[in-house]
Every structure is written in structure tokens, then in C-alpha cells.
C-alpha positions as CSV (number, residue, x, y, z in Angstrom):
1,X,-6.8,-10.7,20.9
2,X,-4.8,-10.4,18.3
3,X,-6.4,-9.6,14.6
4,X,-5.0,-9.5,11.5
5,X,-6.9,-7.0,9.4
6,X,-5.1,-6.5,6.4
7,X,-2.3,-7.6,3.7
8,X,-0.1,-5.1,2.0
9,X,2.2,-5.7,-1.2
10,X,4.7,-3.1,-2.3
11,X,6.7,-2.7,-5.2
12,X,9.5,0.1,-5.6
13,X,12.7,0.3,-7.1
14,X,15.4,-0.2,-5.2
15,X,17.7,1.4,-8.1
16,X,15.7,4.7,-8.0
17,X,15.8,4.8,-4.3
18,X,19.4,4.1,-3.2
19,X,19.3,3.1,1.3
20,X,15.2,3.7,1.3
21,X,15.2,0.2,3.0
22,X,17.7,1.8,5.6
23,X,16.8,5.4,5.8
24,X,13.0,4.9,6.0
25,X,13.4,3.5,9.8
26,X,14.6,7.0,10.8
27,X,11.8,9.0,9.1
28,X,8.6,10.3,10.1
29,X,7.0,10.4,6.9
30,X,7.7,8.3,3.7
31,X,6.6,10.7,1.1
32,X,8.4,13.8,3.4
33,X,11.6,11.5,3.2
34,X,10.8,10.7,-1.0
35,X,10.9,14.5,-0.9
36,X,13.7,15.7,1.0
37,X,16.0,13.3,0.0
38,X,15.3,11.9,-3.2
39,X,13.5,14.9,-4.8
40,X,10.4,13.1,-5.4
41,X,7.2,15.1,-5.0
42,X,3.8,13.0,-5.4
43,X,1.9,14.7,-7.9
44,X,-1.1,12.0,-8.5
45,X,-3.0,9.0,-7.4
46,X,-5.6,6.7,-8.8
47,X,-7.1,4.1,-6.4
48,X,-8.9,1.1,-7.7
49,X,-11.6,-0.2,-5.1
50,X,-12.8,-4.5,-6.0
51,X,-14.1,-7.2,-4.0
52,X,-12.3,-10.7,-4.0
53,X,-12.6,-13.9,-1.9
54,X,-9.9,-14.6,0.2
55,X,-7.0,-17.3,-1.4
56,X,-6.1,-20.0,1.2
57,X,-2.8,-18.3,2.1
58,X,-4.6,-14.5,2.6
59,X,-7.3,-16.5,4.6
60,X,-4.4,-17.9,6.4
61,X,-2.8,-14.9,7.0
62,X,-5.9,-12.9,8.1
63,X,-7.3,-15.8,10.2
64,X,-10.6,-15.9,8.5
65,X,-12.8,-18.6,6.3
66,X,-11.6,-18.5,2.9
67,X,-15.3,-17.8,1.5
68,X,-14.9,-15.0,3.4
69,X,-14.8,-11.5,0.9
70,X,-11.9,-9.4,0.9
71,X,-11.9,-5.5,0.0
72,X,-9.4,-4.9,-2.6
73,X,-7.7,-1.8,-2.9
74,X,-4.7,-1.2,-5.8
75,X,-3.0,2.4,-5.6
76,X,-0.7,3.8,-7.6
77,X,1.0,7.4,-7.2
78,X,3.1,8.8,-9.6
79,X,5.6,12.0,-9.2
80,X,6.3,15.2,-10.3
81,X,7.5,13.9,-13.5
82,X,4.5,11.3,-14.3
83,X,6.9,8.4,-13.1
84,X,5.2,5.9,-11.2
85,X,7.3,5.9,-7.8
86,X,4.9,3.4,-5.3
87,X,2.5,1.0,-6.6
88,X,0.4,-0.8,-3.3
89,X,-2.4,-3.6,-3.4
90,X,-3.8,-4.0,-0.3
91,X,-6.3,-6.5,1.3
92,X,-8.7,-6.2,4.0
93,X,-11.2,-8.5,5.9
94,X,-14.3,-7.3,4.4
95,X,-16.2,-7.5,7.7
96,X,-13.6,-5.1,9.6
97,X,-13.2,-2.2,6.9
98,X,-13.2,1.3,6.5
99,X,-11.7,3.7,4.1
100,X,-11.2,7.5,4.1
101,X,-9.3,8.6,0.6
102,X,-7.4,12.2,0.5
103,X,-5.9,12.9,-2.9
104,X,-3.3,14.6,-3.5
């Protein structure tokens, strides 16, 4: 059986981050590659925790009833410098869901 349990959208900057779309499949870690390569050390996040019903297309995607809720989640995380480096929202079915935060 194949679920879909979530829906992730990312925006970077491509300009900041020169080959992350190449070097990231030969990393381990994301933020240990932001770091060693780039110099960027995560400093802070906030995460924003709503409730939404699914739109026809997410309900499409995660193979569920569009009345069905969604958990909401919208992160940013800025660096060692206050600039905003990754900025994520991310949707899950409400009825398969659970979330462990560790700040940084």
C-alpha cells in the first residue's frame, strides 16, 4: 500500500546557493553541507502550527476526501547573520500525523 502522507514546498535561492541542486545528492546532511560549504550556520527557527482542509489538488496528491483536515506546518530558519536561508510549508493528512520539534 502505498500512502501519501504529506506535501512539502521549498523555497531557496538558487543565487545564494551556487550547485545546492547538484551537491545536495552527495551529502548526508543538508544543514552539515549549508555549513561546510557555504558557511551557513542555522542560528534560529520559528514554526507555525494551523489546520486547513485539503484543496482538490493536495486531496489529489494525498489520496484523501477533500473535507478531509490537513495539519499545516510553515518553518522558517534563518542563519548566523539573521538571513532567512530555508523557508518550508508542509502538509500532512491530519489523520496520520505526528510531530516532534527540536530547536536549534
Amino acid at each position: 500500500m502505498n500512502l501519501e502522507t504529506n506535501i512539502d514546498s521549498n523555497i531557496d535561492n538558487s543565487e545564494t546557493f551556487p550547485d545546492l541542486e547538484v551537491l545536495i545528492y552527495r551529502a548526508t546532511s543538508l544543514y552539515s553541507l549549508l555549513q561546510n560549504y557555504y558557511g551557513i550556520q542555522p542560528r534560529r527557527a520559528h514554526i507555525q502550527i494551523e489546520t486547513e482542509v485539503a484543496s482538490k489538488e493536495e486531496a489529489k496528491l494525498l489520496k484523501i476526501s477533500p473535507s478531509v483536515p490537513l495539519l499545516v506546518t510553515k518553518s522558517q530558519v534563518r542563519d548566523q547573520h539573521d538571513y532567512l536561508f530555508e523557508y518550508t510549508i508542509s502538509r500532512f493528512r491530519g489523520e496520520r500525523f505526528s510531530l516532534e520539534v527540536s530547536c536549534l
